[in-house]
C-alpha positions in Angstrom: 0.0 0.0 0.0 1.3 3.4 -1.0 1.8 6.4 1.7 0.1 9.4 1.8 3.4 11.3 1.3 3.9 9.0 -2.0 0.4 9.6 -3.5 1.2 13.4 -2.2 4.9 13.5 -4.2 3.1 11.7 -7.3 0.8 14.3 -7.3 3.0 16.9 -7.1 5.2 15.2 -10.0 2.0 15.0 -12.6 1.4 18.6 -11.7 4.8 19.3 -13.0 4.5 17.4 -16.0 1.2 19.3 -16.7 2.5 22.5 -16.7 5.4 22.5 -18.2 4.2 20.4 -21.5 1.3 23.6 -21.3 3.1 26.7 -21.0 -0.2 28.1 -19.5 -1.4 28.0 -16.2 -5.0 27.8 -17.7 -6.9 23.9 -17.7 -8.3 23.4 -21.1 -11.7 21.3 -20.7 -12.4 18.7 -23.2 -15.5 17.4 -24.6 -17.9 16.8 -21.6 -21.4 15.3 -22.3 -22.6 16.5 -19.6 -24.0 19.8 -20.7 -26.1 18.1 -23.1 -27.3 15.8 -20.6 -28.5 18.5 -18.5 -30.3 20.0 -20.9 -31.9 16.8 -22.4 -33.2 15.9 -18.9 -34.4 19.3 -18.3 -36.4 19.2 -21.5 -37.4 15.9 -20.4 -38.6 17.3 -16.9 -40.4 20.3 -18.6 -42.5 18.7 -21.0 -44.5 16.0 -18.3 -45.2 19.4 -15.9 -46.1 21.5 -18.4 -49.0 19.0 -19.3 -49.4 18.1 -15.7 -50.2 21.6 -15.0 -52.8 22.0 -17.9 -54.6 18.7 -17.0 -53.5 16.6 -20.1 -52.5 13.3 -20.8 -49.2 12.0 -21.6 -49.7 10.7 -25.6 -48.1 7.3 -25.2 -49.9 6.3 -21.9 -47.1 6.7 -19.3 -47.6 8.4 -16.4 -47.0 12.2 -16.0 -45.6 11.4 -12.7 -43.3 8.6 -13.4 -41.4 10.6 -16.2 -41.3 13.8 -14.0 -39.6 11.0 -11.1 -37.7 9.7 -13.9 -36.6 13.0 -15.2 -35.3 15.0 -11.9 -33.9 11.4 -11.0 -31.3 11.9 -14.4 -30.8 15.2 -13.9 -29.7 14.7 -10.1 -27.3 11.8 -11.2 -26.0 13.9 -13.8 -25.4 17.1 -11.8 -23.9 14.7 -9.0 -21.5 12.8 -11.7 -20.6 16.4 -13.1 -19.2 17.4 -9.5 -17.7 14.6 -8.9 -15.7 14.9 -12.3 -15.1 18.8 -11.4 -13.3 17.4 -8.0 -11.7 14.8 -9.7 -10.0 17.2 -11.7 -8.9 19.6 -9.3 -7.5 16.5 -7.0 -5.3 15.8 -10.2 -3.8 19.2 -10.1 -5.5 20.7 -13.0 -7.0 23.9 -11.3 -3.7 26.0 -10.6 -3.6 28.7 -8.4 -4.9 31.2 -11.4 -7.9 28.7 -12.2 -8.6 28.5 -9.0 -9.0 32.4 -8.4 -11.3 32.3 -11.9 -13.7 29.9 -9.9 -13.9 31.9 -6.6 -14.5 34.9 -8.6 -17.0 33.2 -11.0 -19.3 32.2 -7.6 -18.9 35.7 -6.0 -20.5 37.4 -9.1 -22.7 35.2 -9.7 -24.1 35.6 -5.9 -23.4 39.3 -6.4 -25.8 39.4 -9.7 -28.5 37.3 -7.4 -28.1 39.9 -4.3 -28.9 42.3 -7.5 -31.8 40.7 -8.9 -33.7 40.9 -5.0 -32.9 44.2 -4.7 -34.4 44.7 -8.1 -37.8 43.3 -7.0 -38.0 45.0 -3.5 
């Protein structure tokens, strides 16, 4: 079994490796499905509640409840397998120190623009 200090060094090691074959302290994403997921299981959460509230009928017999169920169940496991490939990422030393700031300051405006959008209604 390897030590922590080991795993810790190898770490450190790839980290190395990443940046100096980049020349950029920036981590280039590549293709994620995910996205697309999200958005197909959002569609497919829409459409049974829209028809839900107006009182109609699904047109090939299933349940509007079991594909809403079905629906916010994929788009929980997708949202949960896209954070856990967000934290596997940073584990692996992709977010520097510079990616890292770009996140932080990603989340504070995007709380400052909701702070912005109650003050705009009251």
């Amino acid at each position: 079994m390897l030590k922590t200090s080991t795993l810790f060094s190898a770490n450190l090691t790839n980290l190395k490796l990443i940046c100096q074959r980049q020349k950029h302290p920036f981590h280039i994403l590549d293709a994620s499905p995910y996205p697309f997921l999200v958005s197909f299981f959002l569609l497919a959460l829409l459409i049974p509640t829209t028809l839900y509230m107006h009182a109609l009928e699904l047109p090939f017999g299933l349940p509007r409840a079991d594909l809403i169920h079905i629906s916010f169940f994929g788009l929980y496991l997708t949202a949960m397998s896209w954070f856990i490939s967000i934290i596997k990422e940073s584990s692996q030393g992709y977010h520097t120190s510079k990616v890292q700031h770009g996140l932080r300051m990603g989340m504070v405006l995007f709380i400052l623009s909701e702070v912005m959008l109650f003050f705009a209604f009251f």
